[in-house]
N, CA, C and O atoms as a GROMACS GRO file, in nm:
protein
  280
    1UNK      N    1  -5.156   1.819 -11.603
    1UNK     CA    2  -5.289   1.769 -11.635
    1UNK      C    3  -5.308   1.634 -11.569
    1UNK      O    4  -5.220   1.559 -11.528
    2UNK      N    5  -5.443   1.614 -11.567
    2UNK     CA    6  -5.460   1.499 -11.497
    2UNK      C    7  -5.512   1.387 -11.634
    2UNK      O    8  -5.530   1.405 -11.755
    3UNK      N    9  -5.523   1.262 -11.536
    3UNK     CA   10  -5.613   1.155 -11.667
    3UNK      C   11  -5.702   1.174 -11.740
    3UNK      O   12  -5.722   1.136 -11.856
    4UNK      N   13  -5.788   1.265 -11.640
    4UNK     CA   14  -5.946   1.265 -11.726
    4UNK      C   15  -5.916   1.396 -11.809
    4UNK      O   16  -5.941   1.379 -11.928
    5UNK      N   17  -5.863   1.541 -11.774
    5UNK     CA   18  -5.823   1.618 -11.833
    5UNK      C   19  -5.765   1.579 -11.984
    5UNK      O   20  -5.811   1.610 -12.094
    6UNK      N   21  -5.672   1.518 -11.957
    6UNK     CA   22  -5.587   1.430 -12.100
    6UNK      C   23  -5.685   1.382 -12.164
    6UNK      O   24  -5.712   1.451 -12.262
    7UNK      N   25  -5.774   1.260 -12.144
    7UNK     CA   26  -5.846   1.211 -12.187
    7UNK      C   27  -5.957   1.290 -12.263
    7UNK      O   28  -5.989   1.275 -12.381
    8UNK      N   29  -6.008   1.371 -12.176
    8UNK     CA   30  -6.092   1.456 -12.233
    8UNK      C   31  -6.059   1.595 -12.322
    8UNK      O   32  -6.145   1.680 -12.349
    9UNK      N   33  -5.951   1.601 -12.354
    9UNK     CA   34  -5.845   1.710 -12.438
    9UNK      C   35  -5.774   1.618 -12.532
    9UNK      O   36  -5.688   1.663 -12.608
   10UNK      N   37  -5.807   1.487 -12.530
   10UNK     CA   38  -5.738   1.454 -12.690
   10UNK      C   39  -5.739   1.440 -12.800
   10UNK      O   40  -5.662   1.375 -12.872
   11UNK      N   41  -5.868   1.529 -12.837
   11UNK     CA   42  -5.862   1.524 -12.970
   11UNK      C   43  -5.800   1.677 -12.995
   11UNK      O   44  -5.746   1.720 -13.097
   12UNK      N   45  -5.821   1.735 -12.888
   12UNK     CA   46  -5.751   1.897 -12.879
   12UNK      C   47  -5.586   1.881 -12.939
   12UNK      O   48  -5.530   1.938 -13.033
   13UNK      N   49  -5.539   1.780 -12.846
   13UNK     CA   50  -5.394   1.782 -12.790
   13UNK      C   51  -5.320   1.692 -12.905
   13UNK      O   52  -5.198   1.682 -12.903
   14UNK      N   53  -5.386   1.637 -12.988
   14UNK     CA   54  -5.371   1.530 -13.114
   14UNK      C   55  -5.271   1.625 -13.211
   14UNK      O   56  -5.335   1.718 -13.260
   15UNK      N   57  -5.145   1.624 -13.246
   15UNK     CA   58  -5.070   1.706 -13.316
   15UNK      C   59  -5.025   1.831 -13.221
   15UNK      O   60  -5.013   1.940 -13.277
   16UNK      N   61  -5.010   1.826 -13.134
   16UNK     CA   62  -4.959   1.965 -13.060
   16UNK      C   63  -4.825   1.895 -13.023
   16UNK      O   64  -4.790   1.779 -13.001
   17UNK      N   65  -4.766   2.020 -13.025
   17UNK     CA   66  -4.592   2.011 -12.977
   17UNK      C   67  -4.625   2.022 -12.806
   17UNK      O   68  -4.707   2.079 -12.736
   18UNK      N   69  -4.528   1.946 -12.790
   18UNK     CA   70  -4.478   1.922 -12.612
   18UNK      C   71  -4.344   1.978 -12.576
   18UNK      O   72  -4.255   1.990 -12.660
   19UNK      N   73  -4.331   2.007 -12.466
   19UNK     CA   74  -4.153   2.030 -12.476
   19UNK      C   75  -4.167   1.949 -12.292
   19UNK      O   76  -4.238   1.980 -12.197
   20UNK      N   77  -4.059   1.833 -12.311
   20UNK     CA   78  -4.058   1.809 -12.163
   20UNK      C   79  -3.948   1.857 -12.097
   20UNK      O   80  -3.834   1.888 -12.129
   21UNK      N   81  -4.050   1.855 -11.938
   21UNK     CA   82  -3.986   1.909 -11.850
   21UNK      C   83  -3.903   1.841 -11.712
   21UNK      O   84  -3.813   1.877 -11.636
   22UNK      N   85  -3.989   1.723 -11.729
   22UNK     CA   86  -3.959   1.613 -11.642
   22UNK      C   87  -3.969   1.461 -11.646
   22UNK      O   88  -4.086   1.425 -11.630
   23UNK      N   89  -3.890   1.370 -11.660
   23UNK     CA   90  -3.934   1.222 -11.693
   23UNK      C   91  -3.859   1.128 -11.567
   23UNK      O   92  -3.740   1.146 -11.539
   24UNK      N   93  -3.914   1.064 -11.521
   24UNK     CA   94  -3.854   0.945 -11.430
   24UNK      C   95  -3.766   0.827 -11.519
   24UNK      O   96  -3.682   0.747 -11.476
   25UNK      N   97  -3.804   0.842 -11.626
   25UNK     CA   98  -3.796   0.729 -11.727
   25UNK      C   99  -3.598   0.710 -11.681
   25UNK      O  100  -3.532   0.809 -11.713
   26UNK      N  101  -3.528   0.610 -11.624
   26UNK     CA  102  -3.416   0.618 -11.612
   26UNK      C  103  -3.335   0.552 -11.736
   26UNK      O  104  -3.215   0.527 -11.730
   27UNK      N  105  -3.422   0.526 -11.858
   27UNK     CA  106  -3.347   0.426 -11.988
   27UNK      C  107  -3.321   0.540 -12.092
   27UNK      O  108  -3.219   0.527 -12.158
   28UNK      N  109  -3.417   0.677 -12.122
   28UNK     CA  110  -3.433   0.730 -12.191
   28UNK      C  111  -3.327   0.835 -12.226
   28UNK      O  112  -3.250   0.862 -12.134
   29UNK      N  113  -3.308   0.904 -12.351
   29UNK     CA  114  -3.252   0.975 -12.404
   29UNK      C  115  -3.328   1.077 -12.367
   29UNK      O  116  -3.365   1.063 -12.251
   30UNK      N  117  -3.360   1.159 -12.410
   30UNK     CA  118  -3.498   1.222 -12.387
   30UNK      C  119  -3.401   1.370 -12.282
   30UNK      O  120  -3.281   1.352 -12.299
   31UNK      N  121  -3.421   1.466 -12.211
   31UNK     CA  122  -3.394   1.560 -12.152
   31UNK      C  123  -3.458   1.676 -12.156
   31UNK      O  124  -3.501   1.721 -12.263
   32UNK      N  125  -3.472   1.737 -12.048
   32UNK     CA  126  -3.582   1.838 -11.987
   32UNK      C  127  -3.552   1.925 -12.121
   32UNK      O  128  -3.434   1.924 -12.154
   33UNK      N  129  -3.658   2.015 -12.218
   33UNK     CA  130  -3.672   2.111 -12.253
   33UNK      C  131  -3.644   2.057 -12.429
   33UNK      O  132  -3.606   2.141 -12.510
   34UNK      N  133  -3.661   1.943 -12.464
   34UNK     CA  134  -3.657   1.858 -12.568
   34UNK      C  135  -3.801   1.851 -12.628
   34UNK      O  136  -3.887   1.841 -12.540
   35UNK      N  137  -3.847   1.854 -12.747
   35UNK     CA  138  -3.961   1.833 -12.765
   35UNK      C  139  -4.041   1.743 -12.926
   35UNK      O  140  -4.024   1.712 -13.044
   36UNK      N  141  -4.088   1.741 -12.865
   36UNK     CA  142  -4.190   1.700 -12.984
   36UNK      C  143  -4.328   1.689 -12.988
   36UNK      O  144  -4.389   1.781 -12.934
   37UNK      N  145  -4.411   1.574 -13.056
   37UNK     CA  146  -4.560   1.584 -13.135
   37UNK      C  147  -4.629   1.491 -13.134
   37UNK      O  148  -4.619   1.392 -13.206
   38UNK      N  149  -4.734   1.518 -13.024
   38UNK     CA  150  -4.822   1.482 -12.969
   38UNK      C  151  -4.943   1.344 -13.091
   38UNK      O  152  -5.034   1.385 -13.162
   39UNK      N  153  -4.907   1.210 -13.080
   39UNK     CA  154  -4.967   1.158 -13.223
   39UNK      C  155  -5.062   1.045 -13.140
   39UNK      O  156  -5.111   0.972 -13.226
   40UNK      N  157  -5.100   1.009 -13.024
   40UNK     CA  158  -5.202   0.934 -12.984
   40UNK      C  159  -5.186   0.942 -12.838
   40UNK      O  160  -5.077   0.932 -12.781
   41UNK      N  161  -5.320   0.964 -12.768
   41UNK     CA  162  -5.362   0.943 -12.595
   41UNK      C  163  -5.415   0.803 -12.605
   41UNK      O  164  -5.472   0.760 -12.705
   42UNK      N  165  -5.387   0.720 -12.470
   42UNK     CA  166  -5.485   0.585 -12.502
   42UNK      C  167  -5.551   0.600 -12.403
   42UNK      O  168  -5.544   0.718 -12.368
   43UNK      N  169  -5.643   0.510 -12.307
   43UNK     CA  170  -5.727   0.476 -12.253
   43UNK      C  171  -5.706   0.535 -12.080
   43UNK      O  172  -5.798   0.564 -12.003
   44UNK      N  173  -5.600   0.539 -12.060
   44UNK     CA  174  -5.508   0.533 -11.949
   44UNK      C  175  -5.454   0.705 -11.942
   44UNK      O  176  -5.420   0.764 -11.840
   45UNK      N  177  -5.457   0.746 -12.045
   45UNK     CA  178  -5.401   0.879 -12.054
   45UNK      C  179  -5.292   0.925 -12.063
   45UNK      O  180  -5.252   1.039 -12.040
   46UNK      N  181  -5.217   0.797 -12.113
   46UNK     CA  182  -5.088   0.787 -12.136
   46UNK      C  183  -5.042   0.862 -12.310
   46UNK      O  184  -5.061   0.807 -12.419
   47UNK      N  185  -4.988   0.982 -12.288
   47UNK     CA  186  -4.942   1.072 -12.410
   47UNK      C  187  -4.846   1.017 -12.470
   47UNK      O  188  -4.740   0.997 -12.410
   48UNK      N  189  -4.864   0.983 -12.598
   48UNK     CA  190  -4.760   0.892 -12.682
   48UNK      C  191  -4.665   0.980 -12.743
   48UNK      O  192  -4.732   1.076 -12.781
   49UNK      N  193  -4.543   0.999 -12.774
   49UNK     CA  194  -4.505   1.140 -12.889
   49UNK      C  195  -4.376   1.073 -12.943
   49UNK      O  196  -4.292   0.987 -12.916
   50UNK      N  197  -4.412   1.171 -13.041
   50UNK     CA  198  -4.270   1.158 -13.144
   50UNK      C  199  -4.198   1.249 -13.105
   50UNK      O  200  -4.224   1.366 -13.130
   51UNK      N  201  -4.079   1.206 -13.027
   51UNK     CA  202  -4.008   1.317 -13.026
   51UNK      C  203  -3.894   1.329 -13.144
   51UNK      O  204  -3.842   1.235 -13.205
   52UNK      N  205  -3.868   1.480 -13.160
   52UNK     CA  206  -3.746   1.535 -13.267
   52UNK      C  207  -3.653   1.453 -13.267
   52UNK      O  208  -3.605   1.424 -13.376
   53UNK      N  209  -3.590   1.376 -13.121
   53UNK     CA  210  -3.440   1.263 -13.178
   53UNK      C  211  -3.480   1.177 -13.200
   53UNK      O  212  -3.390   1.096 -13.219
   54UNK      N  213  -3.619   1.114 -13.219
   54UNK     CA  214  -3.671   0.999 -13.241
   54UNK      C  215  -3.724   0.900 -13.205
   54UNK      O  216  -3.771   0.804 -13.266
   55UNK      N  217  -3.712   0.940 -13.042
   55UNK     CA  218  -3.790   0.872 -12.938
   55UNK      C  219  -3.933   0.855 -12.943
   55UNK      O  220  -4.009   0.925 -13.009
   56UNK      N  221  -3.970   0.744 -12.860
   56UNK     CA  222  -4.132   0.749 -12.901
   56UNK      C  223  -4.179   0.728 -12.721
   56UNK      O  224  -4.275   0.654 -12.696
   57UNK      N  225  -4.127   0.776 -12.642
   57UNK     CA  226  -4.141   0.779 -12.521
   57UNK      C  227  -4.268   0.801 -12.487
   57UNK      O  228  -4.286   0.875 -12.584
   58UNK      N  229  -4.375   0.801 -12.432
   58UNK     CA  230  -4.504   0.815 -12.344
   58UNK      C  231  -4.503   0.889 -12.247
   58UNK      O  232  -4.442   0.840 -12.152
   59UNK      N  233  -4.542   0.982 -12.231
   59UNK     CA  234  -4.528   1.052 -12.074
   59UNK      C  235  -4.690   1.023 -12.038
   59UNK      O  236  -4.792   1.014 -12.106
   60UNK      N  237  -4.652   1.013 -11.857
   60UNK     CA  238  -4.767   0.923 -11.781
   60UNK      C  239  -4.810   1.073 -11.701
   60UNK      O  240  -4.714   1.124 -11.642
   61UNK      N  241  -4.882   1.115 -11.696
   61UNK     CA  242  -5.003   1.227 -11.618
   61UNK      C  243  -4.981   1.183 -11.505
   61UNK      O  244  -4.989   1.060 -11.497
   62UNK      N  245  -4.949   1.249 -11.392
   62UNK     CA  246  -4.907   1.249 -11.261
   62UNK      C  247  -4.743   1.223 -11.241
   62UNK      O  248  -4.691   1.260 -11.136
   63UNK      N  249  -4.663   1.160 -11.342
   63UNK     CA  250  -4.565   1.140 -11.327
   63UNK      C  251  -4.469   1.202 -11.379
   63UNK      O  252  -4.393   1.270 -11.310
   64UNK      N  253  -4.451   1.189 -11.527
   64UNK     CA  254  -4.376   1.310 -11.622
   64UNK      C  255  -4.438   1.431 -11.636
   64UNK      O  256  -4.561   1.442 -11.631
   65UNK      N  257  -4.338   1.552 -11.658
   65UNK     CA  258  -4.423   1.683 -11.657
   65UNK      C  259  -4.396   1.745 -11.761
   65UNK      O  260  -4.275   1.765 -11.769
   66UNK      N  261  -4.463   1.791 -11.858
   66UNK     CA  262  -4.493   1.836 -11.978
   66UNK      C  263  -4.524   1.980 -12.001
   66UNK      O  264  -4.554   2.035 -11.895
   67UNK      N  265  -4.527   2.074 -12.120
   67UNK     CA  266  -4.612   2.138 -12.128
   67UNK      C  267  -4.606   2.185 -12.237
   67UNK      O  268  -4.493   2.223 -12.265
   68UNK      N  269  -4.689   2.202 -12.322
   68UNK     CA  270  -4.783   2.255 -12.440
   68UNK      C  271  -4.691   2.378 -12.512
   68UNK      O  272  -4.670   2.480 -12.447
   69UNK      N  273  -4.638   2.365 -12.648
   69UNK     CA  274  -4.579   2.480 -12.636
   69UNK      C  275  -4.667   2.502 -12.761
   69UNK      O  276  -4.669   2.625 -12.765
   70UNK      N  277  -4.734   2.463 -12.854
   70UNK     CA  278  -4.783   2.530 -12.991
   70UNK      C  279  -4.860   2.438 -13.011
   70UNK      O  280  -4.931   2.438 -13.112
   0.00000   0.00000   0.00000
């Protein structure tokens, strides 16, 4: 998805599970096929989530790759 896509799907995408697939993030715990729940988009289109180990990582639209599982 793109910014405006995100942006314009967040009140859709507000509580939906994610499972990621891809992160640049080189600090993070986090690993492809890990997931969690979708709890605020901001301005930027930056997807905030709770993930299951507890992370609160952001995935950035164009950069991390995501996708929608429920």
């Amino acid at each position: 998805m793109n910014t405006s896509e995100i942006i314009k799907e967040s009140f859709y995408l507000l509580g939906k599970r994610v499972q990621l697939i891809y992160t640049n993030d080189e600090y993070t715990n986090l690993r492809s096929g890990d997931l969690g729940t979708i709890n605020f988009i901001d301005d930027s289109g930056t997807v905030f989530v709770n993930w299951d180990n507890g992370s609160k990582l952001g995935l950035i639209p164009g950069i991390d790759k995501w996708k929608i599982v429920y």
